[in-house]
C-alpha positions as CSV (number, residue, x, y, z in Angstrom):
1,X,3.8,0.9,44.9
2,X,0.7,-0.3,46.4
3,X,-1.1,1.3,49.1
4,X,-0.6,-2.6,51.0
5,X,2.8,-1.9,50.5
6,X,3.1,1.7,51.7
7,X,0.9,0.9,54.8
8,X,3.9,-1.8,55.7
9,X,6.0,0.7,55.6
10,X,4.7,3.1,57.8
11,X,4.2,0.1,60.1
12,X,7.6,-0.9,60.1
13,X,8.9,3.0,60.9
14,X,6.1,2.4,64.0
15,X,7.2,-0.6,65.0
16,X,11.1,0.2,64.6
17,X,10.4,3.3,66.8
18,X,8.5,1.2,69.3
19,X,11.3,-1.5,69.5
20,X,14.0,1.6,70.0
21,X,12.1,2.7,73.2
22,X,11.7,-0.4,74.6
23,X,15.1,-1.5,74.3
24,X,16.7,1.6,76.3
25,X,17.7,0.7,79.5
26,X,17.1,-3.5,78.7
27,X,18.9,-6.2,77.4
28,X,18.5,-7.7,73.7
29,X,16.9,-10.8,75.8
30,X,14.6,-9.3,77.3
31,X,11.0,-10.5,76.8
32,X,9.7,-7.5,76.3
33,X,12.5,-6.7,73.7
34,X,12.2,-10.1,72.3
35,X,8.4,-9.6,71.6
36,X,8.7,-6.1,70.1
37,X,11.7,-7.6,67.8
38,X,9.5,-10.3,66.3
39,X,6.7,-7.9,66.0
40,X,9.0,-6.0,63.5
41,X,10.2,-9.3,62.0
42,X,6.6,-10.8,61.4
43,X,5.8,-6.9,59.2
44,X,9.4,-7.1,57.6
45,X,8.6,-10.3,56.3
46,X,5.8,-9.7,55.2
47,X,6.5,-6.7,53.3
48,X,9.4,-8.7,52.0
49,X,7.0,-10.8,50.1
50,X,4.8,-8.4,49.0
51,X,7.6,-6.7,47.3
52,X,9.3,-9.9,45.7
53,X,5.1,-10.6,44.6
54,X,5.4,-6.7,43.0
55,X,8.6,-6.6,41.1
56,X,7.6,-10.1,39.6
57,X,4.8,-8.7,38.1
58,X,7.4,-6.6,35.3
């Protein structure tokens, strides 16, 4: 796996942890919630990619 990759992923376990804070105590429509959300989306996605770029490679 390349170290792109792996940084994602530790991202993604930051940004899932972030979004899991920020939602206690608010609702999914929050903005705050909202932004943190898309944060996670925008890296998911693009780790999505990456991968799919990867495993064509074989």
């Amino acid at each position: 796996m390349s170290v792109i990759i792996n940084e994602l992923i530790k991202e993604i376990e930051k940004l899932r942890e972030d979004l899991i804070k920020i939602k206690v105590g608010r609702e999914y429509t929050d903005p705050d919630v909202v932004t943190a959300s898309q944060k996670l989306d925008d890296v998911l996605n693009k780790y999505q990619e990456l991968v799919k770029l990867d495993e064509s490679d074989y």
